[in-house]
LUMTI-260660 format. One record per residue (C-alpha): residue in one letter; y, x negated, z negated. Coordinates in steps of 0.5 Angstrom, whole numbers, padded with zeros to 4 digits, always signed. Each point is the difference from the previous one (the first is absolute). Last residue first. Layout:
<banus>
aYXZ;...
</banus>
This chain:
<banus>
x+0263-0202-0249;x-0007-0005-0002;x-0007+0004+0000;x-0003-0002-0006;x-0004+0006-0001;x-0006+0000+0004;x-0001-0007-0004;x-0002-0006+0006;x-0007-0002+0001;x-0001-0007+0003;x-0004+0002+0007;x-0007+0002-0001;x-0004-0002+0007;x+0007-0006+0000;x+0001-0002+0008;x-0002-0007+0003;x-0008+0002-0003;x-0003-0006-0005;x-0005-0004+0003;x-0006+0003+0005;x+0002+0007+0003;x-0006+0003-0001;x+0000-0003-0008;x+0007+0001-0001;x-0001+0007+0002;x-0006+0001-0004;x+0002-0003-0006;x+0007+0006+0000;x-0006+0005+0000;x-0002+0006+0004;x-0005+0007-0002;x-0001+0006+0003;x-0001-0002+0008;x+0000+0003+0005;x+0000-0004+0008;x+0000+0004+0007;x-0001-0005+0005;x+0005+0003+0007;x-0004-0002+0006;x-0004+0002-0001;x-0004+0005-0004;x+0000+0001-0008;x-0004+0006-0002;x-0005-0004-0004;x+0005-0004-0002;x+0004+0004-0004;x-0007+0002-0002;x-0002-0006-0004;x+0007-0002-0002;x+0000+0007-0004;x+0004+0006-0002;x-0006+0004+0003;x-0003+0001-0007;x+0006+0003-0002;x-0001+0005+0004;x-0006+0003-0005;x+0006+0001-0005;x+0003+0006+0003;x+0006+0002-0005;x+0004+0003+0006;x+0006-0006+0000;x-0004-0006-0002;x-0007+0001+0005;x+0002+0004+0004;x+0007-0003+0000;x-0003-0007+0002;x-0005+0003+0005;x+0005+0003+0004;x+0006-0005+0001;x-0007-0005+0001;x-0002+0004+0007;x+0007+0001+0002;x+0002-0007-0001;x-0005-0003+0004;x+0001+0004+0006;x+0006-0001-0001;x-0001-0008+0001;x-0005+0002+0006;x+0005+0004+0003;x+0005-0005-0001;x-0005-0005+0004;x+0003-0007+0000;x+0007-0002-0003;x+0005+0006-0002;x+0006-0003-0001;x+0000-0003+0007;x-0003+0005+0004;x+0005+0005-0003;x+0007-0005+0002;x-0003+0000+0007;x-0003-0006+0004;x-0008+0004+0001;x+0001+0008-0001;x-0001+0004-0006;x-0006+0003-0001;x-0002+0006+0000;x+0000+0007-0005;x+0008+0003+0001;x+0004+0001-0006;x+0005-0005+0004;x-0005-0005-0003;x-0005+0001-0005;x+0002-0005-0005;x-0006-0002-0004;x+0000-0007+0004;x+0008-0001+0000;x-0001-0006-0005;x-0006-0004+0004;x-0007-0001+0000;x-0003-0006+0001;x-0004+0001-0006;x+0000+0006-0003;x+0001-0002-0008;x-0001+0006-0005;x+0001-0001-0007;x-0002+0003-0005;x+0002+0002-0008;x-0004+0005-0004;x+0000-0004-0007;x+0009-0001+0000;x+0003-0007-0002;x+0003-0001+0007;x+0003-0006+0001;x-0006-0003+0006;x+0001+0006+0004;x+0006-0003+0000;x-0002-0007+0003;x-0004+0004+0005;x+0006+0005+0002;x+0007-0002+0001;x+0000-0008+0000;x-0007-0001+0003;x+0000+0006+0005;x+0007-0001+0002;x+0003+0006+0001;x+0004+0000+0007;x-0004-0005+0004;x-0008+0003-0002;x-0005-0003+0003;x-0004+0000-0006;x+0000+0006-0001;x+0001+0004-0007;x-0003+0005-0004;x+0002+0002-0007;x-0004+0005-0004;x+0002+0002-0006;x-0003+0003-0006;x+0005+0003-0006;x+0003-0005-0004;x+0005-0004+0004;x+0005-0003-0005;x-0003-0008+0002;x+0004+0001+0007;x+0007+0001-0003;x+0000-0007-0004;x-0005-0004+0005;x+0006+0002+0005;x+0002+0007+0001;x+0006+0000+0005;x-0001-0008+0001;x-0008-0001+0002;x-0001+0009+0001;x+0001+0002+0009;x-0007+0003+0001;x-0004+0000+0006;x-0004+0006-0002;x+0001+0003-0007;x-0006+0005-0003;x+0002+0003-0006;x-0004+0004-0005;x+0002+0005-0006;x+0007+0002+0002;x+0002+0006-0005;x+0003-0005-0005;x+0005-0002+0005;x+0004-0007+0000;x+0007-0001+0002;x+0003+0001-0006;x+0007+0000+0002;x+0005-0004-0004;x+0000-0005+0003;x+0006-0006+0001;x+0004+0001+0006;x-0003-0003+0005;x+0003-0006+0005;x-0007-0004+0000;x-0003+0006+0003;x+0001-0003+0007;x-0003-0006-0002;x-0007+0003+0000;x+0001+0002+0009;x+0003-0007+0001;x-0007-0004-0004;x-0004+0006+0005;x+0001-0005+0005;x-0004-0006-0004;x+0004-0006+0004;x+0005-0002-0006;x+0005-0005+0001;x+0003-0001-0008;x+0007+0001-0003;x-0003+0003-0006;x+0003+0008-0002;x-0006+0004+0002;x-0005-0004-0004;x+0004+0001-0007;x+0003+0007+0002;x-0006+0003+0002;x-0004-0003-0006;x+0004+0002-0005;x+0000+0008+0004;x-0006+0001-0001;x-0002+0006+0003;x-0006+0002-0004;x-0006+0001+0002;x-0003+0008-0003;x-0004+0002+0006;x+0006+0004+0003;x+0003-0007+0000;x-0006-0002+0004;x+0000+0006+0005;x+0007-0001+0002;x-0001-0008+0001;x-0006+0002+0004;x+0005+0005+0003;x+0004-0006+0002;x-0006-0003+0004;x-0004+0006+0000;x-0002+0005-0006;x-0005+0004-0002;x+0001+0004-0007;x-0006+0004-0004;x+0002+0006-0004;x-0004+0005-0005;x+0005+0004-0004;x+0004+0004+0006;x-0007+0003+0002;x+0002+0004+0006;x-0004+0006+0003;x-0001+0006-0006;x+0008+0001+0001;x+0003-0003+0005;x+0005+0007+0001;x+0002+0000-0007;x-0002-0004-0006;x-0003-0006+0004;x+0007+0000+0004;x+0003-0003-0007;x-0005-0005+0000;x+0002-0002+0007;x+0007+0000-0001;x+0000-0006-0007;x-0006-0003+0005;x+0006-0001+0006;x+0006-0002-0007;x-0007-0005-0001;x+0000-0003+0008;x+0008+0000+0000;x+0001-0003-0006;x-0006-0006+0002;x+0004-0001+0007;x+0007+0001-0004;x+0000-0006-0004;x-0002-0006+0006;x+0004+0004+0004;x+0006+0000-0004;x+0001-0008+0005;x+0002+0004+0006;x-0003-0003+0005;x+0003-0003+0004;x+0005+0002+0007;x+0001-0003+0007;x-0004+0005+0004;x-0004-0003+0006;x-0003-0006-0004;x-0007+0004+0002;x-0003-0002-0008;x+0006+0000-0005;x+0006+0005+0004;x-0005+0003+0006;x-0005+0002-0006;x+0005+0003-0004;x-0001+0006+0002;x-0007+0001+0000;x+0000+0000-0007;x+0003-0004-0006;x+0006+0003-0002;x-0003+0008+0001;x-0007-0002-0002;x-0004+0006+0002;x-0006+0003-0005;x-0006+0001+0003;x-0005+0004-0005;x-0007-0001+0001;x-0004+0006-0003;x-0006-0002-0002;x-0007+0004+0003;x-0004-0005+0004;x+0004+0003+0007;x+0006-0002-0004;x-0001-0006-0001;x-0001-0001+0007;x+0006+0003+0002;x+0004-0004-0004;x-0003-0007+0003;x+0002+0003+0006;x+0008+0002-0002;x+0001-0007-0002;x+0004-0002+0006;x+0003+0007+0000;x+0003+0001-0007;x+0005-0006+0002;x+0001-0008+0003;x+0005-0004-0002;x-0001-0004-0006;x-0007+0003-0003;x-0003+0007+0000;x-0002+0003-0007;x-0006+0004-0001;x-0002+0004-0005;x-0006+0003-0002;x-0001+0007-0004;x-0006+0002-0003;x-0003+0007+0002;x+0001+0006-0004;x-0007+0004-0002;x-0005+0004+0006;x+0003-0003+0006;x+0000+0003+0007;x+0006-0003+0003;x+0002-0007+0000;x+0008-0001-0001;x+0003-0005+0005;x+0008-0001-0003;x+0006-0004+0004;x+0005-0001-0004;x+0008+0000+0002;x+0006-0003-0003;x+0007+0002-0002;x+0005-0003-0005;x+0004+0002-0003;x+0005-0005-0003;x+0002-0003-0006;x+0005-0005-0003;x-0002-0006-0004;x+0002-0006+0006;x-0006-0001+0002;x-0001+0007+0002;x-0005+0005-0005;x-0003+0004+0004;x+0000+0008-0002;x-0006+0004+0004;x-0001+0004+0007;x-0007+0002+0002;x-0003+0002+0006;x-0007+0002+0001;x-0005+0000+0004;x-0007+0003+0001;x-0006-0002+0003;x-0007+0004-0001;x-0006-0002-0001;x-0008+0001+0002;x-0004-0004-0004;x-0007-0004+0002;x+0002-0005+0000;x+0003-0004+0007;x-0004-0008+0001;x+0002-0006-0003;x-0004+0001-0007;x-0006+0001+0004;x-0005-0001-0006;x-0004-0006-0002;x-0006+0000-0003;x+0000-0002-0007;x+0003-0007-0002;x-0004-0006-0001;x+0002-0008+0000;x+0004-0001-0005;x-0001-0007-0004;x-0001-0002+0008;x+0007+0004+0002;x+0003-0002-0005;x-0001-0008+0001;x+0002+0002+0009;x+0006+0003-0004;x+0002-0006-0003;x+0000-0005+0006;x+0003+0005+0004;x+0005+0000-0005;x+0001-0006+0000;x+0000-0001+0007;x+0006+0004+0000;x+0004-0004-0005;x-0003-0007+0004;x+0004+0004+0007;x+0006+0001-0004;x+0000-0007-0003;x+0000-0003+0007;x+0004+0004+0004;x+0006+0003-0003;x+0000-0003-0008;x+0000-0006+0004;x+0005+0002+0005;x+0004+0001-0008;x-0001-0006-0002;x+0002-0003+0007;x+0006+0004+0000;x+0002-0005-0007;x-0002-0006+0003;x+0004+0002+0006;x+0006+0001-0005;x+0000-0007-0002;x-0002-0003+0007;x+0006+0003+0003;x+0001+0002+0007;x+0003-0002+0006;x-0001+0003+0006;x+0003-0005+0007;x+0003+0002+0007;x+0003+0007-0002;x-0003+0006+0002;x-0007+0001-0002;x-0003+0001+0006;x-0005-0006+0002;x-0002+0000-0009;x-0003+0008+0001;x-0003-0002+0006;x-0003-0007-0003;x-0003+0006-0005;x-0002+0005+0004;x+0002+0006+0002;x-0001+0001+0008;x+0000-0004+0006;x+0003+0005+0005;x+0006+0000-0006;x+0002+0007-0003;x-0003-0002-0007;x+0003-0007+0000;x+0007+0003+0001;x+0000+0004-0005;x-0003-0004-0005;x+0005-0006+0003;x+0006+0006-0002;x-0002+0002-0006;x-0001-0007-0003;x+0007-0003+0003;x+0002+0007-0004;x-0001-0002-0006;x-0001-0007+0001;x+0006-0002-0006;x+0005-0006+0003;x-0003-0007-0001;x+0003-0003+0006;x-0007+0000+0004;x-0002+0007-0003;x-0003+0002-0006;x-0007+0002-0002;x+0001+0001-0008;x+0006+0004-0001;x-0002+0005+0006;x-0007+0000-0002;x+0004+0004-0006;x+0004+0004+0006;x-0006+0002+0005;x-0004+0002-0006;x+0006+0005-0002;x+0001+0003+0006;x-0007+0001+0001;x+0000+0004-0006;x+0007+0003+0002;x-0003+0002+0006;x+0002-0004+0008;x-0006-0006-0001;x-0005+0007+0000;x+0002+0005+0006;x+0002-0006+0005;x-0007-0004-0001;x-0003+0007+0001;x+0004+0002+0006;x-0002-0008+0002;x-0007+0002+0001;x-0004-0006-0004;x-0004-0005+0003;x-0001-0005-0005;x-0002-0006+0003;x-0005-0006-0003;x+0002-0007+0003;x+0003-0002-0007;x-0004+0002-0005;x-0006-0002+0005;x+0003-0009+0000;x+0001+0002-0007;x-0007+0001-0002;x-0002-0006+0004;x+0005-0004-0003;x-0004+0001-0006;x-0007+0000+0002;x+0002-0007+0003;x+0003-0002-0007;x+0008+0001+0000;x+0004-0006-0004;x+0000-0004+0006;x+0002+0006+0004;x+0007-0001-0002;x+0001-0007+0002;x-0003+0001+0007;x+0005+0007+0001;x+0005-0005+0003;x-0004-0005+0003;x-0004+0006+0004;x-0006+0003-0003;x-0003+0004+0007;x-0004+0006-0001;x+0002+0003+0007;x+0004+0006-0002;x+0001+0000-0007;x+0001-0008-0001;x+0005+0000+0006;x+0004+0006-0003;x-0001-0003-0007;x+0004-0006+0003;x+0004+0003+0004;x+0003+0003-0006;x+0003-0006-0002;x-0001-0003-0007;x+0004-0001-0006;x+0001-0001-0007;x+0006-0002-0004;x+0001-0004-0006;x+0006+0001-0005;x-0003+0006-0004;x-0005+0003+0003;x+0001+0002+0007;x-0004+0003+0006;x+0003+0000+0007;x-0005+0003+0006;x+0003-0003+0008;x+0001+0003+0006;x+0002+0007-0002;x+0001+0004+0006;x+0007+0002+0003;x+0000+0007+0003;x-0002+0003+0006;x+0000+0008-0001;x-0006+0004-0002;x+0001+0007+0002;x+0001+0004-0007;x-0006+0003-0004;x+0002-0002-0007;x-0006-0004-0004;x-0004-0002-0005;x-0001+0000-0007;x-0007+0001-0003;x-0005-0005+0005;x+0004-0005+0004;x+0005+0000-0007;x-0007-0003-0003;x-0002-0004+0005;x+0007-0004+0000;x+0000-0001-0008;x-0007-0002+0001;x+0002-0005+0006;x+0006-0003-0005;x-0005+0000-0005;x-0005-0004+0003;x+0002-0005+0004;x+0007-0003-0003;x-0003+0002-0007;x-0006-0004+0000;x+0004-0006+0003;x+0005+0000-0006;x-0006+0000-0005;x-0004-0005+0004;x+0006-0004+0000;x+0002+0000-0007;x-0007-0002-0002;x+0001-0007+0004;x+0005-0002-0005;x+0007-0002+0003;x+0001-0007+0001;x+0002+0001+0008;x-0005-0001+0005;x+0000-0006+0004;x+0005+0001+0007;x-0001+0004+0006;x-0003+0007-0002;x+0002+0000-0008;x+0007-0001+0002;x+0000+0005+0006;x-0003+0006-0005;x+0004-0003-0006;x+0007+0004+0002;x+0005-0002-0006;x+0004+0005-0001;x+0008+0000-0002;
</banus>
């Protein structure tokens, strides 16, 4: 039976339990249950029904052992609306100091407006789905049911509401009278919406930090050229359709055939140097096809390839929520395969009809989200099968996105393949999913000069989990990383193939953040300067590779940050006590995977 304490302490003297003991349970009434709120206003979101009249909660429940908390939702209504502290909340506030409860005040007057179809479009993936259901063990209803669907409903219905998504909104549509949850649980989100929101802006302070250092020690660079604008080069676009054997999960094979989007320059006197680049989940050639066509223009030749399990049209099934299949787990095998069987054709055409045009031996790699992975593996990462199957298989709540993505490889068979190519010479990885597919383990087998670019707005591939702390990992000399600040995962995409922005309320505009033109911008200019100067063997553009210029080309409102170095005491440093998450997780032998 549980002991209500509220009433108790409000009317009677304080039970005999330390003072501490409240504080702690105060804190996590206030602040982790509206975090947790802030982050489903923000990542999953909503399904485009009519709102109907349904019962409110009234009442948020949090237990811990045998003692249950409460406070009505009235009282943080009246405290958003008007400032007033009522004898309900009063016991709560004296743990707050002004500042404190000033804060929490604007946290819960802040409004998200979001387009209904985008709420519908993220709460209805399988990413989304997962979220809803972890959170669902965490935030449950008045009879201690899961809160999978009442979640769903009250996002849904807070977002179609005239007063919009705010947290007392969201808490007024939940359906059942009360929301409990569990303080151990809570404890454990609450690490994690700190890696989220305190930590990751400390992360992406110290990289500013560091490159405001680099950029001092190194202030020259030559004259800038325009590594943004067309080159001189004509070229010309070519597909090609190519069949291979896959390996099914299963052990058997099947033909598989993809298409490959070729932009070859025209009027070069030796072969030129090859640089592919891989789409991420659910997108194509097409949305890389101006990155591409202006290394074309300054004489590589970009190749395309189609990523026939991971393309477009598995969109609707992990994003858009439309289709309910998954990605096929052989992905993560058969996007490298694909890429070096595409390499294995393209030096055979280099004998015959791209003869004198394709230099097959000097390749760079660019990928995006899952080509970013793609890129990396290619690089020599290795797929770390001991890590996927440690972190993969804890029962946890977990609010990085790409987390469902990296645990479908859990289920592979054990490689065989390698995944890596001699012929890649460079890489560049933008918004890369690596912290359980590679690991530390994985990340420390890249050998050749990567570039690694996160945003700091990014909701699919957190940009301290998946970016900053690897970037970290990596052992080799010519390592960067890029933070584009507040950029977000969809910035280098271009959408639909078509160079504008994406509408306000979309899933584009959501994923992308501000200015993706910007974002392309800057993607285009580094991706040119990095092959010419590891792929084409032109040192003086290594000069350019610098913190000092990346912010003389840096314009609002994205912050562009590069930096070459970044160590585990200067996370702890920005961040003030040790991070809620490991920089360098405990290793794990790659190959001790159980059966």
């Amino acid at each position: 039976m549980f002991l209500s304490v509220t009433s108790t302490l409000r009317n009677r003297k304080p039970l005999p339990i330390k003072s501490g003991f409240y504080l702690l349970f105060a804190k996590i009434k206030l602040l982790s249950f509206f975090y947790i709120c802030g982050f489903l206003a923000l990542s999953v979101v909503y399904t485009a029904l009519k709102p109907q009249p349904v019962l409110g909660a009234e009442t948020v429940f949090i237990t811990y052992g045998p003692l249950e908390f409460s406070l009505p939702v009235s009282s943080l209504e009246k405290f958003a609306k008007t400032g007033e502290i009522d004898r309900d909340l009063s016991f709560y506030a004296r743990f707050l100091k002004e500042d404190g409860l000033a804060n929490f005040r604007e946290f819960l007057q802040r409004r998200l407006d979001v387009s209904p179809v985008v709420v519908s479009q993220l709460t209805y993936t399988p990413i989304g789905e997962r979220v809803l259901q972890g959170l669902g063990r965490v935030i449950r209803t008045e009879r201690r049911l899961d809160g999978f669907y009442a979640l769903r409903s009250a996002l849904i219905l807070a977002a179609a509401d005239p007063e919009g998504m705010t947290m007392v909104n969201i808490m007024r549509k939940f359906p059942t009278p009360g929301i409990r949850m569990n303080a151990n649980q809570l404890m454990q989100l609450q690490s994690q919406f700190t890696t989220l929101f305190d930590y990751q802006k400390a992360a992406v302070l110290a990289v500013s930090q560091q490159a405001e250092t680099e950029a001092k020690s190194n202030p020259n660079f030559p004259p800038r050229g325009n590594f943004e604008q067309r080159g001189k080069y004509n070229f010309s676009q070519r597909t090609l359709q190519l069949t291979r054997n896959r390996q099914l999960v299963g052990g058997r094979n099947s033909s598989h055939s993809f298409r490959v989007e070729l932009y070859i320059p025209q009027g070069l006197t030796q072969p030129a140097p090859v640089v592919v680049i891989s789409h991420g989940l659910g997108s194509d050639p097409k949305a890389f096809a101006y990155l591409g066509e202006h290394l074309a223009s300054h004489g590589f030749v970009a190749v395309l390839p189609q990523h026939i399990g991971s393309d477009a049209v598995m969109r609707q099934a992990l994003l858009l929520g439309v289709a309910r299949s998954s990605v096929d787990r052989m992905e993560f095998v058969d996007r490298p395969l694909d890429i070096k069987y595409t390499l294995d054709e393209l030096e055979r055409l280099s004998r015959s009809e791209f003869a004198g045009k394709i230099n097959v031996q000097q390749v760079g790699v660019i990928g995006h989200s899952f080509g970013g992975y793609t890129a990396l593996a290619l690089a020599g990462a290795k797929l770390n099968q001991a890590r996927i199957f440690s972190e993969c298989n804890r029962r946890q709540v977990n609010l990085n996105a790409s987390f469902f993505l990296q645990c479908l490889a859990v289920d592979l068979p054990p490689l065989t393949e390698n995944l890596s190519d001699p012929r890649i010479k460079a890489t560049i990885a933008l918004n890369p999913l690596t912290s359980i597919v590679f690991g530390p383990e994985g990340m420390s087998d890249i050998q050749v000069p990567t570039l690694i670019l996160g945003g700091s707005a990014d909701v699919i591939t957190s940009v301290v989990e998946e970016q900053i702390q690897p970037f970290i990992w990596m052992k080799n000399p010519d390592k960067y990383l890029s933070v584009v600040i507040p950029s977000g995962h969809a910035a280098s995409d271009q959408f639909d193939g078509k160079d504008e922005e994406p509408q306000p309320n979309t899933l584009g505009w959501l994923l992308a953040g501000r200015d993706p033109q910007l974002a392309r911008y800057y993607v285009k200019g580094f991706s040119l300067i990095f092959m010419q100067a590891y792929l084409n063997g032109q040192s003086e553009f290594k000069d350019f590779l610098n913190a000092a210029f990346a912010r003389s080309v840096s314009r609002e409102p994205l912050k562009l940050d590069l930096i070459r170095s970044l160590t585990p005491e200067q996370l702890e440093e920005a961040y003030g006590r040790r991070p809620p998450i490991p920089i360098i997780p405990e290793p794990v032998k790659v190959n001790d995977r159980r059966r």
